[in-house]
N, C-alpha and C positions, 0 to 999 in steps of 0.2 A: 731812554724810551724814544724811538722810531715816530716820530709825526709824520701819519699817511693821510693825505686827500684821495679820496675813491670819486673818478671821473667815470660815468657811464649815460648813455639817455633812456636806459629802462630800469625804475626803480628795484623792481625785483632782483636785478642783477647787482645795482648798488646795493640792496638790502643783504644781501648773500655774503657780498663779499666784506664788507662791515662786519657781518658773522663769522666769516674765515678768519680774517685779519683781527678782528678784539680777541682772538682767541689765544693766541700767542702772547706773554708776556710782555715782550717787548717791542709791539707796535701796538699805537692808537690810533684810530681811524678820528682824525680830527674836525672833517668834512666829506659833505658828497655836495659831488653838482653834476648837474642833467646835460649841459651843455659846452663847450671848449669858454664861449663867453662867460658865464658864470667860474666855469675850473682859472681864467686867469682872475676875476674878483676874487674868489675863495685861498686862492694862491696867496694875494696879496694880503689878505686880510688877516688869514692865520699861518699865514708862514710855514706850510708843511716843509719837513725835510723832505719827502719822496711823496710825489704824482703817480699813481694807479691810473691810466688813464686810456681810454677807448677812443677808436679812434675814430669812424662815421657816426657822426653823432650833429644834428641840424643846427642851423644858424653856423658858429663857427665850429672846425672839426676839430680831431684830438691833434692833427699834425698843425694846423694855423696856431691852436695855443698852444703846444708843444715849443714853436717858433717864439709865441708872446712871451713863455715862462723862461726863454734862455737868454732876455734884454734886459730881465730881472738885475737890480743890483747884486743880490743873491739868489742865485735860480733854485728852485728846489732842484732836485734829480725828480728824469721822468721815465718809469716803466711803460710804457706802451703794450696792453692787452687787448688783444682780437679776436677776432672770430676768421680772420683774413692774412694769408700769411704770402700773401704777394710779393713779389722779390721792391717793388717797387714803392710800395709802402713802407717797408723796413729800411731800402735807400734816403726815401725821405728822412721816415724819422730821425734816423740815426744824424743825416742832414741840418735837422733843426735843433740835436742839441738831445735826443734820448739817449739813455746810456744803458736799456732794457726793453727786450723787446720777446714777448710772452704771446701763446694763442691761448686761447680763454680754455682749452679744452687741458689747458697745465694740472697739476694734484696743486691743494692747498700750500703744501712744505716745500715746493717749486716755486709759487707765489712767494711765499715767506722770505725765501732763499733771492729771489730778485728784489724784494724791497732791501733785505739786507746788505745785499749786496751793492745796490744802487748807495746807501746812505753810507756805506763806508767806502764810497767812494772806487768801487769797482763797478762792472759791467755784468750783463749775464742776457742771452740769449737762450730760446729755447732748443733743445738740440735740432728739430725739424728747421725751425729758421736757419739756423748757422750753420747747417748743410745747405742748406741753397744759395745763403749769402755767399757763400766762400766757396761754391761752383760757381757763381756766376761772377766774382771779381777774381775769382785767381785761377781761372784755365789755364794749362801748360801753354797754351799757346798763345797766349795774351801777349800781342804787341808790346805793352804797356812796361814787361818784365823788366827790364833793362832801366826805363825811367824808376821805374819803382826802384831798383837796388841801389843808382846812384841817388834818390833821395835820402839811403842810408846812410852815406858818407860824411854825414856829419855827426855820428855817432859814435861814441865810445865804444867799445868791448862789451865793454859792462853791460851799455845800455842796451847794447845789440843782441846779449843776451837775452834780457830781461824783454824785449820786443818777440822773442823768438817764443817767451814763457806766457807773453799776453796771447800770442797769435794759437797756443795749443788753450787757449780759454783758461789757464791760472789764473786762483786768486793771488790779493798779494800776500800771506801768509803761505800760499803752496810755493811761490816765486824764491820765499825767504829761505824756506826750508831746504828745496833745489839749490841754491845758490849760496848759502849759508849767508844769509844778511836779516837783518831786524828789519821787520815790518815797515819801522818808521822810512830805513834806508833805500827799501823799494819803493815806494811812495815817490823817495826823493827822486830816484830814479825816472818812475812814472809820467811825475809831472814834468821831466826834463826831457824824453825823448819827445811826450807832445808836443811842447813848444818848440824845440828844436826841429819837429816834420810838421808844426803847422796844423795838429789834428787836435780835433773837440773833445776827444776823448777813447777809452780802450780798446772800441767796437773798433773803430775806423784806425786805429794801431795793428789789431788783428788782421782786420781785412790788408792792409799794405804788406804785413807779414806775409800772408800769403800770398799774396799777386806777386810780391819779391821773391819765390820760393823758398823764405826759408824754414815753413813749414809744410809739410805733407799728410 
């Protein structure tokens, strides 16, 4: 079972999604909070695996406790859902530690599909976002091309693939299947090429895929 906190500051819309999300078997809506200040006590208190979380919202916002929830000893994973699909917003987040990043106007099994995704430990973008994110970090003509591919260099084969499989948006079950490896051993993989390039997580793996070109 999936432990989801629903961050929003207009109830109806917390109320909603509590009603999407209990509907599926296998997530709980364990909390809601109004405000970023509240979603990091709520965090704290009940330990969701995955944050639902909005991101203009008063006092503190979804991106400041997006930041609070990733100093976490254990952070939950945070979906980030908008109404605002600003290239600049989604830098942030992605910045402080999201690993999801949705505009509110997603289908419910889209939702579903990002908390799931988030709690096992994969990424998921909505396709709108991750067209604009991935035009505007990996232009063909981006300066940057050349830094970005010598940060590959410190990559396996392997890994290089399997960076190639994040960067077209696989999960890591479609990664295994492509590549003939067990789940467990793309995981391994996963966590190896982050640490080895320094990244927070699959989003900002993709993104370098791309601005390196090695996806199109």
């Amino acid at each position: 079972m999936i432990r989801l906190l629903v961050v929003d500051d207009e109830w109806m819309v917390r109320a909603m999604l509590r009603t999407i999300m209990d509907a599926y078997d296998d997530i709980e809506v364990v909390g809601e909070a109004g405000d970023g200040d509240e979603a990091v006590r709520q965090a704290r208190d009940l330990r969701p695996d995955v944050v639902l979380m909005d991101i203009r919202m008063p006092r503190a916002d979804g991106l400041d406790a997006t930041a609070a929830l990733a100093r976490f000893a254990v952070p939950p994973k945070v979906v980030v859902l908008t109404t605002f699909d600003l290239d600049e917003y989604v830098a942030t987040a992605l910045r402080h530690g999201a690993v999801g990043f949705l505009l509110k106007d997603a289908t419910a099994d889209q939702m579903a599909a990002a908390v799931r995704s988030a709690a096992a430990g994969d990424a998921m973008l909505s396709p709108q976002v991750t067209r604009r994110l991935l035009h505007r970090f990996a232009e063909p003509a981006d300066p940057g091309r050349q830094h970005a591919l010598r940060r590959l260099d410190v990559l396996t084969g392997k890994e290089r693939e399997v960076l190639v499989a994040l960067g077209e948006g696989l999960t890591n079950s479609d990664i295994g299947r492509r590549l003939h490896l067990s789940e467990a051993t793309v995981k391994s993989h996963v966590s190896r090429l982050l640490a080895k390039l320094q990244l927070s997580n699959r989003v900002q793996a993709a993104i370098l895929a791309h601005r390196a070109g090695l996806v199109r």
